[in-house]
C-alpha positions as CSV (number, residue, x, y, z in Angstrom):
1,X,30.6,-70.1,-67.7
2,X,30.5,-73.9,-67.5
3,X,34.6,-74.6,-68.4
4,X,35.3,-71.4,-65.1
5,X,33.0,-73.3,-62.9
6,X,34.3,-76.7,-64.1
7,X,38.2,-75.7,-63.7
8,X,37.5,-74.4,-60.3
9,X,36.3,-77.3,-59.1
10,X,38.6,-79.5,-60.8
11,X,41.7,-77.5,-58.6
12,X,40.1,-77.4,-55.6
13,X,39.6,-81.0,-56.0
14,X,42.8,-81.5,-56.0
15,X,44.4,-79.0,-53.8
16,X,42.4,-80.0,-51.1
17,X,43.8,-83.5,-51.1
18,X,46.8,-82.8,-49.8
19,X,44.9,-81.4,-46.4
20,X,42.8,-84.5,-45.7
21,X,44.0,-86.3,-42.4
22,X,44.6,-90.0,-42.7
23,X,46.4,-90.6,-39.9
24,X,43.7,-93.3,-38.2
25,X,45.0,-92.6,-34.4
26,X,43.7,-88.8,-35.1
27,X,40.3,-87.5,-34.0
28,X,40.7,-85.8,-37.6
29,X,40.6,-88.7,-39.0
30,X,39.0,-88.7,-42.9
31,X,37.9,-85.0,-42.2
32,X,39.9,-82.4,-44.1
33,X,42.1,-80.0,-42.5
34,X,41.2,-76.2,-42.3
35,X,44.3,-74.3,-43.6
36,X,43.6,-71.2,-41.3
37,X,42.8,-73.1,-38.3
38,X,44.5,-76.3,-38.6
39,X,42.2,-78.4,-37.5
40,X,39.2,-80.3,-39.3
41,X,35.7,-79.2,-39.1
42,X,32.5,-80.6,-40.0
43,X,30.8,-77.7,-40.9
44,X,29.2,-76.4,-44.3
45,X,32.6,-74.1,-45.2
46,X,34.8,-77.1,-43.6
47,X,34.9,-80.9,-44.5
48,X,31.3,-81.6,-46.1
49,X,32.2,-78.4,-48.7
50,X,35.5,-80.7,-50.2
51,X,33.0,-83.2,-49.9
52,X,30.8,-81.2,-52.6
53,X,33.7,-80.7,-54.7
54,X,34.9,-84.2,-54.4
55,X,31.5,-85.6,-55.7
56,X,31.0,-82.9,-58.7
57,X,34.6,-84.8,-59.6
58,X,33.6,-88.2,-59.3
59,X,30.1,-88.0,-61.1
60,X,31.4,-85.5,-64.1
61,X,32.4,-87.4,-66.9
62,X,34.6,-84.3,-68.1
63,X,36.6,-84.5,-64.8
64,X,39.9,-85.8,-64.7
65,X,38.4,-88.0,-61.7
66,X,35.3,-89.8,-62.7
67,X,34.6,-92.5,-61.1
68,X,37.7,-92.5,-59.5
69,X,38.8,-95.3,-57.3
70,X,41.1,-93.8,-55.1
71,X,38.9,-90.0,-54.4
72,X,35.7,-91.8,-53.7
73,X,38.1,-93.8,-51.1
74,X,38.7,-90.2,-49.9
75,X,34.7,-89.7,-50.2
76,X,34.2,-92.8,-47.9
77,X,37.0,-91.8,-45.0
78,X,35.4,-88.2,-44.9
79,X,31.7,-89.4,-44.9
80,X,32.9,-91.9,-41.9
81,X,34.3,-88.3,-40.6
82,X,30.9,-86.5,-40.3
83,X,29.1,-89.7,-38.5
84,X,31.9,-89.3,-35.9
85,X,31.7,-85.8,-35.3
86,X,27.8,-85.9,-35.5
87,X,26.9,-86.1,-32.1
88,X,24.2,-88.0,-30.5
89,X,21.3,-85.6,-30.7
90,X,22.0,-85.1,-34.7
91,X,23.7,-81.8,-34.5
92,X,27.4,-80.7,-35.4
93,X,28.9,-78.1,-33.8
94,X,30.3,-75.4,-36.1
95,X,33.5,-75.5,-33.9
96,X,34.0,-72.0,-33.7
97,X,30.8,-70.7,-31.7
98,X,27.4,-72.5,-32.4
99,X,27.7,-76.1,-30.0
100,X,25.5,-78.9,-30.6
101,X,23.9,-76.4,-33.2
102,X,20.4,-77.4,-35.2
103,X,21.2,-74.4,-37.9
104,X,24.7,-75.3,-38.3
105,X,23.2,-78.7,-39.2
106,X,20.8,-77.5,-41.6
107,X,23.5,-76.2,-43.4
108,X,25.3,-79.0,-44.0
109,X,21.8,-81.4,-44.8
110,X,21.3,-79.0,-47.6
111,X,24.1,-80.0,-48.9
112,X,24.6,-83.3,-48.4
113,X,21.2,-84.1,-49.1
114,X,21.9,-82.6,-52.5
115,X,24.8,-84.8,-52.5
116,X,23.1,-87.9,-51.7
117,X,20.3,-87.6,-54.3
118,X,23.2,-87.3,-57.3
119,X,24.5,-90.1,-55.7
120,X,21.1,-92.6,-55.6
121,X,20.8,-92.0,-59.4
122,X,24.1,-94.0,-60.4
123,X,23.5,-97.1,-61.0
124,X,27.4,-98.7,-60.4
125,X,28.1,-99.9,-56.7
126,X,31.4,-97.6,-56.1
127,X,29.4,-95.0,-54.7
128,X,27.3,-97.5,-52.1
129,X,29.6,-96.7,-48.9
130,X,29.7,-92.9,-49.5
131,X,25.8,-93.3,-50.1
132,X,25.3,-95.4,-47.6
133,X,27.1,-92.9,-44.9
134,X,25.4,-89.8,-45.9
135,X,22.0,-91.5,-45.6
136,X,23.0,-92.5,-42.1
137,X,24.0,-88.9,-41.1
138,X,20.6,-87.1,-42.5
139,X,18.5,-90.0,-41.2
140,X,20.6,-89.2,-37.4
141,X,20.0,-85.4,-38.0
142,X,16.0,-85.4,-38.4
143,X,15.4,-84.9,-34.8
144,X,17.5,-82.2,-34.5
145,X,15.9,-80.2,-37.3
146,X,12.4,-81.4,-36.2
147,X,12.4,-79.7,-32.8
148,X,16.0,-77.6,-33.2
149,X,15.6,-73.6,-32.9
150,X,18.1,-70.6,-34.7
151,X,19.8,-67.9,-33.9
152,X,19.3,-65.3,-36.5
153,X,16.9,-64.7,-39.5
154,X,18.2,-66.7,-42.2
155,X,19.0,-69.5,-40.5
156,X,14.7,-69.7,-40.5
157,X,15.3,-70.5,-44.2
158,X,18.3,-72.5,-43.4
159,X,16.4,-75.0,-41.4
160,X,13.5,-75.2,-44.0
161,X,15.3,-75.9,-47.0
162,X,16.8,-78.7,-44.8
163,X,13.4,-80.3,-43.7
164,X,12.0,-80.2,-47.5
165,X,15.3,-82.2,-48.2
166,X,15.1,-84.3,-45.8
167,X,11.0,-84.9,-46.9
168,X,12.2,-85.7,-50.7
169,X,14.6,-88.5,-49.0
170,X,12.3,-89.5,-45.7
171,X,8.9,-88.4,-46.7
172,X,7.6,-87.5,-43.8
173,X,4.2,-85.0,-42.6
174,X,6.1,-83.9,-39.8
175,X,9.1,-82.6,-41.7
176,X,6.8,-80.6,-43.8
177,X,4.7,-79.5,-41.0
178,X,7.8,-78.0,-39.1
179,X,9.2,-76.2,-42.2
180,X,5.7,-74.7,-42.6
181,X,6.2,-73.4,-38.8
182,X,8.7,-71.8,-39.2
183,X,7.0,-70.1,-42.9
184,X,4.7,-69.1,-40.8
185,X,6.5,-65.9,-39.4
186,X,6.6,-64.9,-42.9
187,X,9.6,-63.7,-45.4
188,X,11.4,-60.6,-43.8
189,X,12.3,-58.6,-46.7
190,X,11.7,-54.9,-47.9
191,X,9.4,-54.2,-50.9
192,X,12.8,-52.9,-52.9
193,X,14.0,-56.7,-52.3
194,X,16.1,-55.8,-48.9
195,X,16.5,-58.9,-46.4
196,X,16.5,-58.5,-42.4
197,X,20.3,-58.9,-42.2
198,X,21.4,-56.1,-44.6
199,X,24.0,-58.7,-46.0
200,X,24.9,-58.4,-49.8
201,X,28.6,-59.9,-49.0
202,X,26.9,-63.3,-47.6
203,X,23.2,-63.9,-46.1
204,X,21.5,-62.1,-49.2
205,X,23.2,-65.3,-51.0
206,X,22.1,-67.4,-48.4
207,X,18.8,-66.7,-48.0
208,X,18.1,-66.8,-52.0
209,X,19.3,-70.7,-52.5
210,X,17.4,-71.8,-49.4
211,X,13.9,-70.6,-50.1
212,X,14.6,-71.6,-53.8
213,X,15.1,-75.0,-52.3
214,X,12.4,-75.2,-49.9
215,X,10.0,-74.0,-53.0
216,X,11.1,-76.6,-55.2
217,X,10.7,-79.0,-53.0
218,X,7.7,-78.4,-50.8
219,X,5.8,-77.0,-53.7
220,X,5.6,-73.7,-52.8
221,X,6.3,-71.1,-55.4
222,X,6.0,-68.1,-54.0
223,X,8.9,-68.4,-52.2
224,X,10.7,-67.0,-54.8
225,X,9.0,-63.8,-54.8
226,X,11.7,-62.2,-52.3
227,X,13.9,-64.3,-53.9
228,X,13.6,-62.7,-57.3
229,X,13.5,-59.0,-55.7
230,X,16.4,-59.3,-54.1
231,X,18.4,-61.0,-56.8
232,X,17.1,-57.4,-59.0
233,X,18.3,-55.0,-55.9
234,X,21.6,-56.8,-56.1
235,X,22.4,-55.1,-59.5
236,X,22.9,-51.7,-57.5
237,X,24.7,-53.1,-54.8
238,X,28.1,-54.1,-56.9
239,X,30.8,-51.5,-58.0
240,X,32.3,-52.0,-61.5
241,X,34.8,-53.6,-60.5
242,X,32.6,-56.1,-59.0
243,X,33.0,-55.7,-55.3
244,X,29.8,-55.9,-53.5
245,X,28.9,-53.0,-51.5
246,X,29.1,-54.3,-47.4
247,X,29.6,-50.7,-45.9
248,X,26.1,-50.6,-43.8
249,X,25.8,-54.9,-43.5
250,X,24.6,-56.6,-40.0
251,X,27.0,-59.7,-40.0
252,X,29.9,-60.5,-40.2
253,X,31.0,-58.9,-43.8
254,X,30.5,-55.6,-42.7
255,X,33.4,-53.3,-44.2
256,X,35.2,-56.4,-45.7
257,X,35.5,-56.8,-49.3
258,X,33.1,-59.2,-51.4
259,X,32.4,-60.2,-54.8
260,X,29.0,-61.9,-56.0
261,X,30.9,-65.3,-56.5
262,X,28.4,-66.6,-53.9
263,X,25.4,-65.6,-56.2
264,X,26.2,-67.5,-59.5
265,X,24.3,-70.5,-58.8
266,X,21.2,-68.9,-57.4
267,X,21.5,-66.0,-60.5
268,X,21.9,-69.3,-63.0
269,X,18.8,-71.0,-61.4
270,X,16.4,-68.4,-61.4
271,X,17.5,-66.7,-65.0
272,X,16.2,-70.3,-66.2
273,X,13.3,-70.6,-63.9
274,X,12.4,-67.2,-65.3
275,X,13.7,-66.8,-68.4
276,X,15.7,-63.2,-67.4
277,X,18.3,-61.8,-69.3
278,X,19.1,-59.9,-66.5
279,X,20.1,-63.0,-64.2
280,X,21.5,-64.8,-67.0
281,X,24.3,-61.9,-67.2
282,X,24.5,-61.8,-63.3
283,X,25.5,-65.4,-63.3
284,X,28.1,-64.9,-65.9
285,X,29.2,-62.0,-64.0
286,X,29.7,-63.8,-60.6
287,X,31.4,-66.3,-62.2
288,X,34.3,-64.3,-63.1
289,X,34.9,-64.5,-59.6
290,X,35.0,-67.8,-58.3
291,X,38.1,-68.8,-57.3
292,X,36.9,-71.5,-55.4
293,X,33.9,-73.7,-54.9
294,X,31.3,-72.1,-52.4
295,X,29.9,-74.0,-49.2
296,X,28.8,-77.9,-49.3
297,X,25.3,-76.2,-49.7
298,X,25.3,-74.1,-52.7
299,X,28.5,-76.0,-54.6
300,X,27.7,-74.5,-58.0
301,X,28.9,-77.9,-60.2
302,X,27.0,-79.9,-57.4
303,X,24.2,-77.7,-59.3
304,X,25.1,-77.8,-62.6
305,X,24.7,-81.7,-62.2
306,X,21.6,-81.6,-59.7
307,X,19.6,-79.0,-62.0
308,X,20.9,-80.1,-65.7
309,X,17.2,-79.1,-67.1
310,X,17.9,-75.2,-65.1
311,X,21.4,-75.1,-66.7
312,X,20.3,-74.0,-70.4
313,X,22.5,-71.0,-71.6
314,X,20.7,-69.9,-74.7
315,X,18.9,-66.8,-72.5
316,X,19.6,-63.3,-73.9
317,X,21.6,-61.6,-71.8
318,X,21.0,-58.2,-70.2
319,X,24.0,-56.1,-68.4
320,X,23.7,-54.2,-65.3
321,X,23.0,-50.5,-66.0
322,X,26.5,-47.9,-65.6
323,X,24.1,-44.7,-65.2
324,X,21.8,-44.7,-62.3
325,X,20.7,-43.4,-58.5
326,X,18.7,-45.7,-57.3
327,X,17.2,-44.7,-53.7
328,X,16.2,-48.4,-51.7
329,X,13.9,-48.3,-49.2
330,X,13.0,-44.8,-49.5
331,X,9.0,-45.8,-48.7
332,X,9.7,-48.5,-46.1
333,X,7.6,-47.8,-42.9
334,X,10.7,-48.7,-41.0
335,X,10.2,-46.4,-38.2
336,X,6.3,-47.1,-37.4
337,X,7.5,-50.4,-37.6
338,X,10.3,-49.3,-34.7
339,X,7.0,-47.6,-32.3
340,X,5.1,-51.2,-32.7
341,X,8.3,-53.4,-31.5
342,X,8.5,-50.7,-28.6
343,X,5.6,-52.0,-27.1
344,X,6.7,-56.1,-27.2
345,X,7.6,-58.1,-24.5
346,X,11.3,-58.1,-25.6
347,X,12.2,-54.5,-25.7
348,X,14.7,-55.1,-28.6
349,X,16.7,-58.1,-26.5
350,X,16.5,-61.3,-28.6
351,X,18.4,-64.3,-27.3
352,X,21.6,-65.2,-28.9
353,X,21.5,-62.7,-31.6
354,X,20.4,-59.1,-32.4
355,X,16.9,-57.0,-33.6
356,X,18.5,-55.6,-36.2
357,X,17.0,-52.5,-36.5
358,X,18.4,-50.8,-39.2
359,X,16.1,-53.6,-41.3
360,X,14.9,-51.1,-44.4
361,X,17.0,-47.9,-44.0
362,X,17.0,-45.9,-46.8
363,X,20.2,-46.1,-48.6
364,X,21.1,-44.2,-51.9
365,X,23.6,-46.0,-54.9
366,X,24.7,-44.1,-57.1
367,X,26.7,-44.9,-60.6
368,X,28.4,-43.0,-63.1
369,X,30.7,-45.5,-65.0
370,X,33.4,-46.0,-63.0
371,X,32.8,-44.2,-60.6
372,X,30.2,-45.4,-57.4
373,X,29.1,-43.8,-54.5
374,X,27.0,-45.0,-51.3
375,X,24.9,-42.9,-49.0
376,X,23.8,-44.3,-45.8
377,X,21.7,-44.0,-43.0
378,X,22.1,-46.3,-39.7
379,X,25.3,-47.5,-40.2
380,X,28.6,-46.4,-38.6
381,X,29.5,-45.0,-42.1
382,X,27.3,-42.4,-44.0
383,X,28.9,-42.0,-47.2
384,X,31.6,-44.2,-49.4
385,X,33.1,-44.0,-52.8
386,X,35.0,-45.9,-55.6
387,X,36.9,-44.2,-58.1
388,X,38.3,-46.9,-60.8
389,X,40.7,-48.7,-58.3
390,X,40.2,-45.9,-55.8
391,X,38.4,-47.0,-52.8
392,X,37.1,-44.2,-50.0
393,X,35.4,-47.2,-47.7
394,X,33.8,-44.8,-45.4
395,X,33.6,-41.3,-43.8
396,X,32.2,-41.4,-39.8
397,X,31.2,-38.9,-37.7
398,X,32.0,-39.3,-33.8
399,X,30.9,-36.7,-30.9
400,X,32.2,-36.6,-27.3
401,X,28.1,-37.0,-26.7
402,X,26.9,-40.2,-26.9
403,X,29.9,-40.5,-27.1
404,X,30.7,-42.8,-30.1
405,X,30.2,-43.0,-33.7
406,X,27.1,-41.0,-34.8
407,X,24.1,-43.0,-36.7
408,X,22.1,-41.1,-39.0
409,X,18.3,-42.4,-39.2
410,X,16.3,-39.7,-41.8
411,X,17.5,-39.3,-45.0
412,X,15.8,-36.2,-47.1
413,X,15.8,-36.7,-50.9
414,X,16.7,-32.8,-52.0
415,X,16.9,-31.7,-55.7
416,X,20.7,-31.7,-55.3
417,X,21.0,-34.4,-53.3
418,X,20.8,-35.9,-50.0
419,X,20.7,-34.6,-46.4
420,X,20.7,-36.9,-43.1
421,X,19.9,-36.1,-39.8
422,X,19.9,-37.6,-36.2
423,X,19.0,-36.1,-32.9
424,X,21.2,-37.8,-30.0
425,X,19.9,-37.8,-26.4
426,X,21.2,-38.2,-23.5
427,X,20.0,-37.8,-19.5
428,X,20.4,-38.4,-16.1
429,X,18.5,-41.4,-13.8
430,X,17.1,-39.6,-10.8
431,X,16.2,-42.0,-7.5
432,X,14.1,-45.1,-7.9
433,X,10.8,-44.1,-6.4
434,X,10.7,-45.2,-2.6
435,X,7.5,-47.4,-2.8
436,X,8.9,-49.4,-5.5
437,X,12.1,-49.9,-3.3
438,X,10.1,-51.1,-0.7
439,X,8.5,-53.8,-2.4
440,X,11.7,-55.4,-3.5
441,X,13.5,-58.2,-1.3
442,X,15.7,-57.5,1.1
443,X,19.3,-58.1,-0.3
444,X,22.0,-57.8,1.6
445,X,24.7,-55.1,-0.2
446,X,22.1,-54.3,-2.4
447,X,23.5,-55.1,-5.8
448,X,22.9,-52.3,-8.7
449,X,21.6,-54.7,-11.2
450,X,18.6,-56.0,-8.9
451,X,17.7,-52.3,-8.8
452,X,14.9,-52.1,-11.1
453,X,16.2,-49.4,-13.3
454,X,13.4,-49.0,-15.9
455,X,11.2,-47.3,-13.3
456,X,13.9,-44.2,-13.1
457,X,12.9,-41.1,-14.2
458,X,14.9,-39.2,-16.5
459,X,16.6,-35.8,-15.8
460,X,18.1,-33.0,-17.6
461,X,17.5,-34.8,-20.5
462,X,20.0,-33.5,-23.6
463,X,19.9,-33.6,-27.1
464,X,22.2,-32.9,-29.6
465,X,21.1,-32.6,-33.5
466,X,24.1,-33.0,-36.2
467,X,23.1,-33.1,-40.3
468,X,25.1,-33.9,-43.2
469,X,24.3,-32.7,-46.4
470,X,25.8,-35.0,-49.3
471,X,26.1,-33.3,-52.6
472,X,27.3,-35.6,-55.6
473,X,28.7,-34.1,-59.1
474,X,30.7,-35.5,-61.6
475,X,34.0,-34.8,-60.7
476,X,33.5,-33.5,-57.1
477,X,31.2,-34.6,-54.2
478,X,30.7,-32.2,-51.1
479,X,29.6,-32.7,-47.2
480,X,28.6,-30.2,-45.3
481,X,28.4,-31.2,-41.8
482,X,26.4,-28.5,-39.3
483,X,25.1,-29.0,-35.8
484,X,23.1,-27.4,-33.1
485,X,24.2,-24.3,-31.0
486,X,25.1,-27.2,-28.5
487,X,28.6,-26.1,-27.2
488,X,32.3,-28.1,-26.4
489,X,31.6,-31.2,-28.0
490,X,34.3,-32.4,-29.3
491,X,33.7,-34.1,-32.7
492,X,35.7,-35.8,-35.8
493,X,34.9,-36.5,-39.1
494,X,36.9,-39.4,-40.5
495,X,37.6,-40.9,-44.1
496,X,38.6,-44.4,-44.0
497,X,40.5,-45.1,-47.2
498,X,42.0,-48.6,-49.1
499,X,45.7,-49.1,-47.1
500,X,46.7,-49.9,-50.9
501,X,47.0,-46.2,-51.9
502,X,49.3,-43.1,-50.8
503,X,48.1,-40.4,-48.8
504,X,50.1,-36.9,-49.2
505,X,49.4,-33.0,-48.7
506,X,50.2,-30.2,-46.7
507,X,47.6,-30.5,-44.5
508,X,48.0,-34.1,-43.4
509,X,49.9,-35.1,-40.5
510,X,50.7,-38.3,-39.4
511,X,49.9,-38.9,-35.7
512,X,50.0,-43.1,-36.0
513,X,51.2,-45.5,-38.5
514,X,47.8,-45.4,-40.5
515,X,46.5,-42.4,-39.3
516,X,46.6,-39.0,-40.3
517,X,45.2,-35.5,-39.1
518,X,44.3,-32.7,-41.9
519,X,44.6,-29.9,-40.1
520,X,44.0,-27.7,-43.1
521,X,44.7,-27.3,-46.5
522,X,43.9,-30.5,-48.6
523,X,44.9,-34.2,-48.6
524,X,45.4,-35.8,-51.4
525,X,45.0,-39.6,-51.9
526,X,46.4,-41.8,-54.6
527,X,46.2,-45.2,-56.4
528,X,47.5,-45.3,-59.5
529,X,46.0,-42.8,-61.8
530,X,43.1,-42.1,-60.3
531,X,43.2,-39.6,-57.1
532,X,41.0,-37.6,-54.8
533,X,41.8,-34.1,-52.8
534,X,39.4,-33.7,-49.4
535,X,39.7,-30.0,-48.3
536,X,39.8,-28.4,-46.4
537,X,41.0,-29.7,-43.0
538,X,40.3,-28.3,-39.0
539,X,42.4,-29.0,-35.9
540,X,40.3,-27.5,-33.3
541,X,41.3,-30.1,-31.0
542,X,43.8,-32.3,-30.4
543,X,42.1,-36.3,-29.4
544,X,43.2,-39.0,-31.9
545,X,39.9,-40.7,-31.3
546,X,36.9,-40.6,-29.2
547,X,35.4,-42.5,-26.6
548,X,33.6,-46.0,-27.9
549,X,35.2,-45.2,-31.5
550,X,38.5,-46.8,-32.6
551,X,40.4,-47.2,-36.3
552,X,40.6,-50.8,-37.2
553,X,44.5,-52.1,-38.8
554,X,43.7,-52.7,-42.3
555,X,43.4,-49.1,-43.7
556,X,44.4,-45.5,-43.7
557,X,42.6,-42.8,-41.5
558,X,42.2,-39.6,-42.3
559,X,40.4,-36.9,-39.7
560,X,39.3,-33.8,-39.3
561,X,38.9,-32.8,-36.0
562,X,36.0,-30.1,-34.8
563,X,34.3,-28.6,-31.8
564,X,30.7,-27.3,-31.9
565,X,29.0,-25.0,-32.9
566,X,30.0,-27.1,-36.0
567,X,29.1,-25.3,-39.7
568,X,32.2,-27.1,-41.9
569,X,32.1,-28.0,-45.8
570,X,34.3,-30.7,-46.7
571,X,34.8,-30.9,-51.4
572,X,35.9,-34.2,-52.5
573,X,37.6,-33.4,-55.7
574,X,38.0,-36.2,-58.5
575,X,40.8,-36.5,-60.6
């Protein structure tokens, strides 16, 4: 996989000259200019990434630009770039959200640090400006990362991997001594290999190559314990085609399609570092997929150079298996977990990010060649599919209720499949008790929010129970969907399907561009050979959506529309 990694590389190299700014009256001056926003950033996806690329050129004797005069000129105007955007405390800004922003920062001193030490091992003085520079900006960003905080859970691992890099280069206690802070809250990840953020499209990725940095460099090999589990996981979390399931993620590449590009280098790494046929296949299968170089910090011919001793390709390779259901998390204490966090000081508000809850929900994958199905609890979908090309990226339930889109939290394993089940509630807030109210200041208006509303009681407290029964076959899958004698609330089950395929049938109706009704008989829904019928459809009343739910441009919509008592079975026939 060497010549795909090396050919990427050697494109984006030179694609990406043609966006530098070197206009010396701009602000953008040196930095290289974002095609989507137009504007130069110094983050680890904006100017230090070319940066990454530029270097693997320079230093690879195969490359048509070793030791080239004119790119490390480039090299020098970008590196002068990043010391003007750095700002005086030793942060970047990613630009987009994240001011002033000590992870942001890490991000980009794991890579240029990477960067940096290729470049103090040549020996000719081309590279001393671009050197020199880089230093400069780690040396400026130390404070920062010695006293800087995060925002979510893997930028933890972020900022570590960025203090043992800056300790190989500015060896220093206190740079250890703050990455073994933040080690200290320990590695959040599942047993089955599952991290905090649920994110196979990106943070999985993310996570991995930082705590295989920080081990390397601070010593600490059992860093790569979750590391390894979660690089095993990932072979049930990819379709055949190699999309990377992101139907129940917590960031940002929830629902959007991914591919385990991202993974190659860790996969590569660690199939050295433990001689596993299973990574060394994984590797060569993400790096099918690399159209382009990843971020400054996990450039994978910035580690083919870096790690030339971890590069060896003479491992006995493993493929993924084609047959399997694979159940993860099914033993995770997730919610005794829940009742301990209940009684913290933060009642599930964290500053400037989220608690992530659904952190080890059970989730089933299931694989028959090319065919691969998902079942899901606390997501906002419960069940998706891929036949060949074919893509059914979710079915939701929504209820007039809550109202909104309805989270399942058990999951029963049954002998012919899989059944999940919620309970909603919902109540009324009776008077704040009258000696609490006299104890507060006197305000004059008396806003709402200075009421204190925790002390309410609750009233005529509701609940509603749905279940969904998932049964899979070879050829046909079915849901039965069945709630509580609760009457008149209006409900909707809805498949969300690829926008590249054709939806047709008696029973569908259009009611929006992308959006259909089956109001009975079947659907069916097409992309090239491979099809699906869902039957059969309801119509018992007539809302396009409910409350706090909406349908997204992007796809097609298919619903089925249902009031309670609800008892409906819903085959999904494969053809």
């Amino acid at each position: 996989m060497y010549q795909k990694i090396f050919e990427v590389n050697e494109a984006f190299t030179r694609r990406m000259m043609e966006l530098q700014d070197l206009d010396p009256a701009s602000k953008y001056y040196g930095g290289i200019i974002d095609p989507i926003m137009g504007v130069a950033r110094p983050s680890h996806v904006g100017t230090p990434r070319i940066m990454a690329a530029w270097t693997a050129s320079v230093l690879n004797a195969d490359s048509d630009y070793y030791q080239s005069l004119p790119l490390i000129e480039r090299l020098e105007k970008a590196s002068q770039y990043m010391l003007n955007q750095q700002h005086g405390d030793g942060t970047i800004s990613l630009g987009v959200t994240n001011y002033h922003s000590p992870p942001d920062t890490g991000f980009v001193v794991v890579g240029l640090s990477q960067i940096y030490l290729l470049l103090k091992k040549q020996s000719s003085g081309i590279y001393d400006q671009v050197r020199f520079d880089i230093k400069l900006f780690l040396e400026r960003a130390i404070p920062a990362l010695l006293t800087g905080g995060c925002h979510t859970p893997n930028h933890r691992w972020v900022i570590t991997a960025a203090l043992s890099f800056l300790n190989q280069i500015f060896p220093d206690e206190a740079l250890v001594g703050r990455a073994k802070e933040w080690l200290a809250e320990g590695l959040d990840y599942t047993e089955d290999g599952e991290w905090t953020e649920r994110s196979n499209g990106i943070y999985n990725a993310v996570n991995n190559i930082m705590l295989f940095h920080a081990s390397r460099n601070l010593k600490i090999p059992e860093l790569l314990e979750p590391v390894r589990r979660n690089l095993e996981l990932m072979q049930y979390l990819v379709h055949p085609s190699g999309e990377v399931v992101t139907d129940y993620s917590g960031r940002q590449d929830f629902g959007k399609p991914s591919n385990l590009s991202n993974y190659y280098l860790i996969y590569r790494l660690m199939a050295s570092v433990d001689q596993n046929p299973l990574f060394a296949y994984m590797a060569d299968f993400a790096a099918e997929f690399g159209a382009e170089p990843g971020s400054v910090d996990s450039n994978a011919m910035i580690g083919h150079l870096l790690y030339p001793d971890l590069m060896v390709n003479d491992i006995e390779r493993t493929p993924i298996p084609n047959h399997y259901v694979k159940i993860i998390n099914q033993k995770y204490p997730r919610l005794e977990y829940l009742g301990k966090a209940a009684a913290l000081g933060h009642q599930f508000k964290i500053l400037h990010s989220a608690p992530h809850t659904a952190f080890g929900s059970p989730v089933v994958r299931y694989r028959q060649d090319n065919l691969s199905g998902t079942v899901m609890t606390n997501a906002p979908s419960f069940f998706s599919l891929r036949h060949g090309k074919l893509r059914l990226l979710g079915t939701k339930i929504s209820t007039s209720f809550s109202p909104g889109i309805v989270s399942f939290d058990e999951l029963e394993v049954r002998e012919d499949g899989y059944r999940l089940r919620t309970v909603m509630e919902k109540g009324y807030n009776a008077p704040i008790a009258r000696d609490l109210l006299e104890k507060l200041e006197k305000v004059e208006g008396r806003p709402w929010y200075l009421l204190p509303h925790e002390h309410r009681e609750i009233t005529h407290l509701q609940k509603h129970e749905i279940s969904v029964e998932v049964t899979p076959c070879q050829d046909r899958w079915s849901i039965h969907v069945k709630s509580d004698q609760l009457e008149e609330v209006f409900t909707q089950i809805t498949f969300i399907l690829g926008e590249e395929g054709e939806l047709s049938g008696e029973g569908a109706k259009q009611i929006q561009e992308q959006h259909y009704f089956l109001t009975g008989g079947k659907a069916v829904y097409s992309v090239g050979k491979e099809k699906i019928e869902i039957s059969p459809g309801a119509h018992e009343h007539w809302l396009g959506t409910l409350r706090e739910d909406d349908h997204p441009p992007g796809c097609i919509y298919l619903s089925i529309n249902l009031m309670t008592p609800v008892d409906h079975t819903i085959e999904i026939k494969l053809s």
